[in-house]
N, C-alpha and C positions, 0 to 999 in steps of 0.2 A: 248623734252618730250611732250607728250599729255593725259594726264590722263583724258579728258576729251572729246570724238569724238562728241557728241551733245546734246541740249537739250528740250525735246517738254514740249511744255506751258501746264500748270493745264487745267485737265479735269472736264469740265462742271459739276456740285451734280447732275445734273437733268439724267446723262448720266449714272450713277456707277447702277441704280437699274436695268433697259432694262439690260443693258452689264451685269450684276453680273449673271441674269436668263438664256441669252443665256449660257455664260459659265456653270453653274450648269449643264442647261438641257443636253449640247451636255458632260457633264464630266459623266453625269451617263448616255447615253446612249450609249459612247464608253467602259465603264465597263461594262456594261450589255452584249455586243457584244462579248467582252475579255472571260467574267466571263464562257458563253455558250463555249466557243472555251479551254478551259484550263481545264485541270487535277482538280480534286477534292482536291488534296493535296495542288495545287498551287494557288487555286482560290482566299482565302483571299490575300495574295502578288498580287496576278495579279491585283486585286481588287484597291488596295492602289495607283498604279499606276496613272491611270486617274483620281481619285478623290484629290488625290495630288497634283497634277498641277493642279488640277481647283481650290482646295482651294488657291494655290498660287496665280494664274491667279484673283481671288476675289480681295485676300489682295493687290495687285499689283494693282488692278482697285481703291482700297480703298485708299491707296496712293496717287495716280495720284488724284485724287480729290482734296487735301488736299496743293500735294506740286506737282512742277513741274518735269520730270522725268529726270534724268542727266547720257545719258550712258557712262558710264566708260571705260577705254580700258582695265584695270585690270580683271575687271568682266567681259567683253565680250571674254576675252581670256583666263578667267578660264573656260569660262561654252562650249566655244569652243575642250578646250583640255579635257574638263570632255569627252565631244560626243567620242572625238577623239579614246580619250581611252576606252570607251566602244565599241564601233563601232570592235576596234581591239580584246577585248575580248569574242566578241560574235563570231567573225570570228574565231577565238582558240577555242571556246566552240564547232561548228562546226567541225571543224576539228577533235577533238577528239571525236568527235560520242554523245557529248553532244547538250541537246536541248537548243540554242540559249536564248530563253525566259527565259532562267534561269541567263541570264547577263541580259536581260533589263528588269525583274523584280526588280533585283537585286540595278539596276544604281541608280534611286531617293533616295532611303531611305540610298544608301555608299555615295550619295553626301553630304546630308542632312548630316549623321553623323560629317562624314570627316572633311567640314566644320567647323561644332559647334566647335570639338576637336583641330582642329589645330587653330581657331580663341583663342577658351578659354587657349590655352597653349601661343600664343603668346600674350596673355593681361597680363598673368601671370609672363610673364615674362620682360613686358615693363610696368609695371604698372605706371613708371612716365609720360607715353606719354597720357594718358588718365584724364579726368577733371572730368567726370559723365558717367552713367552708358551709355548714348543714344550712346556716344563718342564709346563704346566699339562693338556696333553692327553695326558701318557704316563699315560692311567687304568690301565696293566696294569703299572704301578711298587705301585696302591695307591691308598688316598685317596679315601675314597667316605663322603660323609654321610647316612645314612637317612633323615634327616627331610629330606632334598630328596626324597624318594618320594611324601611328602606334598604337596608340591607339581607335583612331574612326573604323576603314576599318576590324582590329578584330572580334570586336562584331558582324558586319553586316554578316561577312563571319558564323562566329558559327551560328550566327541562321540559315542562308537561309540553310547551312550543313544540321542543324538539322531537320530542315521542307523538305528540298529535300532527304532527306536520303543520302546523299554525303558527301565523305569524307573533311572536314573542308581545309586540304592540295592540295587537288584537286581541289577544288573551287581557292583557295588561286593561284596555278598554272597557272589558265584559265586565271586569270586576269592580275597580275605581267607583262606579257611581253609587253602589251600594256600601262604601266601606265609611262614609261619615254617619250612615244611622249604626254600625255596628261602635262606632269611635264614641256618640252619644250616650249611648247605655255603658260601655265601660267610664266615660267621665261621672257617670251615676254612682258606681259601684267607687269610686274615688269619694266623692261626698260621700258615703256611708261609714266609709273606712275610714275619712278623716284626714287622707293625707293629701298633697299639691293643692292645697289652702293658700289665700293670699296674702297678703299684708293688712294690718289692722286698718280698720275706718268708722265712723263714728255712723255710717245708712244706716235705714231701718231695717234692712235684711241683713245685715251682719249676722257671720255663727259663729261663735268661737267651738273653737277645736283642741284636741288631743295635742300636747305639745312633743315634737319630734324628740324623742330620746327620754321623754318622760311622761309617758301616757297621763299619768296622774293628776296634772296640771294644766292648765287648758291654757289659750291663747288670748288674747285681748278678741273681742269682737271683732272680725277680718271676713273680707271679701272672702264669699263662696265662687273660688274662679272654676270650680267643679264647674259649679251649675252653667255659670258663662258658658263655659266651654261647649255643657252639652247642650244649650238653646241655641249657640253658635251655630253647630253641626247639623243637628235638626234642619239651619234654614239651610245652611249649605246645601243638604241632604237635595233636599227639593230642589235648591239650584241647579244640581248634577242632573238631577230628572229631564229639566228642563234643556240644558245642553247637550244631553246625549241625543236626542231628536233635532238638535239645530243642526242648520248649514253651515251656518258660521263657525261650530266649535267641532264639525267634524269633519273637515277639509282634508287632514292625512291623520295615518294610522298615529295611535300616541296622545291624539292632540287630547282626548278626553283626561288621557292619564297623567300630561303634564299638566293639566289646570285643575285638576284634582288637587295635585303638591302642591301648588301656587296656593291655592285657596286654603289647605291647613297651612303651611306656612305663613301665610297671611294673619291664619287664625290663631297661630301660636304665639308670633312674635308681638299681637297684643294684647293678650290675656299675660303676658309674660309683664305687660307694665304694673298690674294689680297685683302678680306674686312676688315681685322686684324687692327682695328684704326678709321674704318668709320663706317658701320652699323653691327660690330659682335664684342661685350664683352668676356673679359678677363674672363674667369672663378675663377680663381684666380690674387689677387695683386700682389702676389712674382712670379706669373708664366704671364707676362703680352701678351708672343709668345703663348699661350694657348687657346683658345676660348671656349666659353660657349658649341657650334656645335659642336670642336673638341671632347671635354673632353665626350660629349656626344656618341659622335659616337666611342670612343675607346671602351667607358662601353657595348657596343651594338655591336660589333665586338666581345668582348669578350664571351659574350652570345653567339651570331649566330655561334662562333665555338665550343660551346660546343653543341649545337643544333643539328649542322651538324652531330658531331660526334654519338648524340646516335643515330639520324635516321638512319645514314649509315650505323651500327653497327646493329639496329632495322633489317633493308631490307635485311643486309646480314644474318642473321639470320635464316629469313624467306624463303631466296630461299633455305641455306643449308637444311632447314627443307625439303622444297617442293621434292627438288632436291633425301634425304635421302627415302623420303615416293613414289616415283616414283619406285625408284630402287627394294626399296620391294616389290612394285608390280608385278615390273617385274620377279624379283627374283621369287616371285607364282606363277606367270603365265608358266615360265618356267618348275617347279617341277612340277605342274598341267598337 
């Protein structure tokens, strides 16, 4: 394990006011550059962008003053697979004859969400692992629940829909196929840190790990469902590739984005069999082969096939329609 790749010593008080101005000035004159160059419609989002990461870049300088800076390898390979996967959805935005700057508008403000959601669902749900509230915002300790994505990665999509005039499913489409190599490299940065380890087993790749609530202590030899996870994703990764080009998986808007969830959910509820005892809770005491993820991702299957069904049902509709209104065309054109 390495959860911790290095650490630079506290930045001089005298050094945070020069640094904070540079940063300001160059963050509003790369918005200013953006703001000339972009749509009217898109300009406040484009806008947020650079001033975003300047304010970040501030609080970050304001930190470093304060405390020393300790890079994480958790945090370096979330913010690695976030790129990842943007990187991938703008090249899909592309492709589909969509304008790129409409994912890396997009990227800060689903990181930012995403984040908060999946940190705030995973406190909520560990609330014994936490002492005080500071304990709750050290995200680069670890401690991130996916299925707060589900709820953050939503909102972000409605709006930019609603400000770009596009359709919320379509958006939703452009970004999905890219989001399991960004899911890969954070399962990495999990291995390094040491935590979402699975139950002991006696394989030759066994690692033992850091024991929850007592670093000091390691675990019996146990499943690395890190790794699972991220060689899962990888192939899914390619799977998505491969269905965003099919006919069959892109019949109406959504369909990429629903079989996206299917397929981690899939991926969840059995790597969820190998951590069943170590870092994944029983949902139920009479049901102890259950998991908190499991039981989750049944109720969310169950949904996404009812989902499936009326879009499909929606789309079919629509072409029989289109299809009916052609033919009477033709049909006049003929008598005519």
């Amino acid at each position: 394990m390495r959860p911790i790749l290095f650490i630079i010593p506290t930045l001089p008080q005298g050094w945070f006011m020069p640094l904070a101005v540079v940063v300001a000035v160059v963050a509003i004159v790369v918005a200013g550059i953006l703001m000339s160059r972009s749509h009217e419609q898109s300009a406040v989002d484009t806008l947020l962008i650079p001033l975003g990461i300047g304010a970040a870049l501030v609080f970050l300088l304001w930190m470093w003053t304060r405390h020393s800076l300790t890079l994480h390898s958790y945090g370096l390979l979330l913010v690695i697979g976030f790129f990842a996967a943007t990187w991938g959805a703008a090249k899909e935005a592309k492709r589909r004859g969509y304008d790129p700057n409409l994912i890396l508008d997009m990227a800060l403000p689903m990181l930012i969400v995403t984040v908060i959601a999946c940190r705030v669902l995973y406190v909520l749900l560990n609330l014994n692992q936490f002492q005080s509230i500071g304990e709750t915002l050290r995200v680069w300790d670890g401690g991130l629940s996916f299925y707060g994505a589900f709820i953050g990665a939503p909102l972000v999509f409605a709006y930019f829909a609603w400000s770009r005039k596009i359709s919320v499913l379509v958006l939703s489409d452009l970004v999905t196929p890219s989001v399991f190599l960004g899911y890969a490299f954070g399962r990495i940065g999990c291995l390094l840190n040491g935590c979402c380890y699975g139950r002991a087993c006696a394989l030759p790749w066994a690692v033992q790990f850091p024991t929850e609530g007592n670093p000091s202590l390691l675990t019996p030899p146990s499943h690395p469902t890190q790794l699972y996870s991220a060689l899962i994703a990888l192939g899914l990764f390619f799977l998505m590739q491969r269905a965003k080009v099919s006919k069959r998986c892109t019949q109406f808007a959504g369909q990429i984005s629903l079989l996206f969830i299917v397929l981690y959910l899939l991926e969840r509820s059995f790597i969820e069999i190998f951590r069943l005892g170590a870092t994944a809770k029983p949902m139920f005491a009479s049901m102890p082969w259950l998991s908190q993820a499991q039981f989750a991702s049944a109720l969310m299957l169950i949904a996404i096939a009812v989902t499936w069904k009326v879009l499909s049902a929606h789309a079919s509709r629509s072409a029989d329609s289109n299809t009916a209104e052609m033919d009477h065309k033709n049909a006049v054109g003929r008598t005519s």
